[in-house]
C-alpha positions as CSV (number, residue, x, y, z in Angstrom):
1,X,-35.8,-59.2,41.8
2,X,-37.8,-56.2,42.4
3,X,-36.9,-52.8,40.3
4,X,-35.8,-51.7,43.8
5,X,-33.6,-54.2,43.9
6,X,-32.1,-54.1,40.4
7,X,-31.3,-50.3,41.1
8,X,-29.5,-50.8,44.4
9,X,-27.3,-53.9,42.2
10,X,-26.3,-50.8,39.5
11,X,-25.6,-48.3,42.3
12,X,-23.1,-51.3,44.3
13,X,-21.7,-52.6,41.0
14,X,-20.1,-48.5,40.1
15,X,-19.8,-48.4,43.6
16,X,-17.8,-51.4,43.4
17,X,-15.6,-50.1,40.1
18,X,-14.8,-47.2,42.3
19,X,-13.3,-49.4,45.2
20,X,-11.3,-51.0,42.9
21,X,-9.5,-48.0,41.6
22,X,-9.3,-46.5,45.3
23,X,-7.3,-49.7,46.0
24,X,-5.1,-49.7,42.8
25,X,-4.2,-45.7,43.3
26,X,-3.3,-46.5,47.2
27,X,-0.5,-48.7,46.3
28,X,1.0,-47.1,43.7
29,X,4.1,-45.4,44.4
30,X,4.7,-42.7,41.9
31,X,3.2,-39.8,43.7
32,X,2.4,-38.1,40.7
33,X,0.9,-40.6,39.1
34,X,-1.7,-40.9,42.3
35,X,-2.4,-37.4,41.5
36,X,-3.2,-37.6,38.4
37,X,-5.1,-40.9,39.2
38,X,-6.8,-39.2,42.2
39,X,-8.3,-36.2,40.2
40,X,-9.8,-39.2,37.7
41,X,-11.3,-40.6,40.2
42,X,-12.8,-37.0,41.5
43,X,-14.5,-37.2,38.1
44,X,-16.0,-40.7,38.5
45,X,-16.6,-40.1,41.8
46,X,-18.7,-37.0,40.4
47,X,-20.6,-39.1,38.1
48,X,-21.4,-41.7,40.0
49,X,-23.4,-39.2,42.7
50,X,-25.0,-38.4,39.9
51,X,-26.1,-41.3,38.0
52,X,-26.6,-42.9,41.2
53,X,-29.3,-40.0,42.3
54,X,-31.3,-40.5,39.3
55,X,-31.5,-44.4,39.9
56,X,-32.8,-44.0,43.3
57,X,-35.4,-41.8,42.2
58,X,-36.4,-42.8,39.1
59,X,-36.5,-46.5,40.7
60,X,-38.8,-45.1,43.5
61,X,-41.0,-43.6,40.8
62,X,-40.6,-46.6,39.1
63,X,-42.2,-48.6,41.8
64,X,-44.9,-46.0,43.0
65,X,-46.1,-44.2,39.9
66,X,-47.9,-44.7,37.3
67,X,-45.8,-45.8,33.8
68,X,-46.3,-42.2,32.6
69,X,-45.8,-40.6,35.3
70,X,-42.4,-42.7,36.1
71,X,-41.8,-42.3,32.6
72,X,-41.9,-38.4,32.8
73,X,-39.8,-38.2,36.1
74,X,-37.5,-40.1,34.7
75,X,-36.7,-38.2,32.2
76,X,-37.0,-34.9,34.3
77,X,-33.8,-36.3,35.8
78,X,-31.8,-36.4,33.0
79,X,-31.4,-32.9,33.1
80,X,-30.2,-33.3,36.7
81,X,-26.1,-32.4,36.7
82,X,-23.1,-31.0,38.8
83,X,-24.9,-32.2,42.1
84,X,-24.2,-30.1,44.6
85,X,-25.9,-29.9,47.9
86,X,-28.4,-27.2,47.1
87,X,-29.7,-29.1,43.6
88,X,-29.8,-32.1,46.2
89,X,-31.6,-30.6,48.3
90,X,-34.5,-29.2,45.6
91,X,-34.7,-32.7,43.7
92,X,-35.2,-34.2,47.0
93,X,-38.0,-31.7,48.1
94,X,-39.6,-32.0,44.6
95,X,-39.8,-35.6,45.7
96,X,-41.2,-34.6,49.3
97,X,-40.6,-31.7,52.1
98,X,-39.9,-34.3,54.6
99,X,-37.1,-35.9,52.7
100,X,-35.7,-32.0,51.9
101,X,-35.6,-31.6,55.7
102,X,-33.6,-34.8,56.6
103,X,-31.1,-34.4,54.3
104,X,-30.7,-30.9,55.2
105,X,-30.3,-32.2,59.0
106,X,-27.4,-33.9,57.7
107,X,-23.9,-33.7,59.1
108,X,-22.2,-30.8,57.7
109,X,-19.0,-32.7,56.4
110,X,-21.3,-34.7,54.4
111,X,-22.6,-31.6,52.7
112,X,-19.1,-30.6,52.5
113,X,-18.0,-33.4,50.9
114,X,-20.4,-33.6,48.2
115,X,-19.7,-29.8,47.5
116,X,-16.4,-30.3,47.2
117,X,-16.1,-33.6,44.5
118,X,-18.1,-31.8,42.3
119,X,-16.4,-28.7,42.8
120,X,-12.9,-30.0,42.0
121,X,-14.8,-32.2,39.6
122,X,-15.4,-28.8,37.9
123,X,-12.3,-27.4,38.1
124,X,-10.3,-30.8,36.6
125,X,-12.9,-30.4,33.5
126,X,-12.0,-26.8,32.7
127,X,-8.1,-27.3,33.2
128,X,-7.7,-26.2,36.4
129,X,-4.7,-27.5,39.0
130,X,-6.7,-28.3,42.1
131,X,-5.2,-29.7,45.1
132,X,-7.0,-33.0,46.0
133,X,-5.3,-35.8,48.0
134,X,-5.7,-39.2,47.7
135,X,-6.7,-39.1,51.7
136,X,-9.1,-35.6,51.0
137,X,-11.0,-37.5,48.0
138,X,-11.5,-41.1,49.8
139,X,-13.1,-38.7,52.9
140,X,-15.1,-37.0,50.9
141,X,-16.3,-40.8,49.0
142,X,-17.1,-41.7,52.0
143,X,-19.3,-38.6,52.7
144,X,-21.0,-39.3,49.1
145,X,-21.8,-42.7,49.8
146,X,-23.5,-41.5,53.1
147,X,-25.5,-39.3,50.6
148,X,-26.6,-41.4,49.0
149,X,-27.7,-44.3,51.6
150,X,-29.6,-41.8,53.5
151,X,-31.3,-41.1,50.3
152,X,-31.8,-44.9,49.6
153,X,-33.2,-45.2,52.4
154,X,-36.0,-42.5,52.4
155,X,-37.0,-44.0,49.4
156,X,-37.0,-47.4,50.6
């Protein structure tokens, strides 16, 4: 198995832990207790864009740099936190320009939905009541995971 390959396996195996708890929250029937379960998952959710942004590129510089210089990007991206689109957007040009402008051509409810998990991820961390639905979050997953296969698949 390539590095490549051992990176996509840890993005599809939180991936995986996430569908999981998307399918336990939908059937439960206390709706209060799908709230409280939804904004959890808002947090994961959060993380996993994340975590799964510095796997991609640190398995791309992984496979095209140098051990020092993979070595040094890598951890460069540990400071990398709260992605929204704009920090996206600049670790992706650092990266290249070209990749910058694709994922700036992308559909805006795809930006919107990446601006919006870690936005209410924000506000569940400092205390805040936020609003999220089960049915809001699992649109905007779905706009994450987008995200991040377009990116997968520039640095493919």
């Amino acid at each position: 198995m390539t590095n490549l390959g051992y990176y996509d396996f840890e993005i599809k195996r939180r991936q995986q832990r996430i569908d999981r708890l998307f399918e336990k929250i939908r059937i439960t029937d206390d709706p209060e207790m799908q709230s409280h379960w939804t904004r959890y998952l808002c947090i994961l959710i959060s993380g996993f864009l994340e975590t799964s942004l510095r796997t991609i590129y640190a398995g791309y510089a992984s496979n095209k740099a140098a051990p020092t210089v993979s070595n040094y990007v890598g951890s460069q991206l540990e400071y990398f936190q709260n992605p929204n689109m704009q920090k996206i957007l600049e670790l992706a040009g650092a990266f290249s320009p070209k990749w910058q402008a694709e994922l700036n051509c992308l559909d805006d409810r795809v930006k919107e939905a990446v601006n919006s998990i870690v936005n209410n991820r924000n506000s569940i961390s400092h205390g805040s009541d936020v609003g999220i639905s089960y049915g809001r979050l699992k649109d905007y997953y779905n706009g994450a995971l987008e995200l991040i296969d377009k990116i997968q698949s520039l640095c493919a």
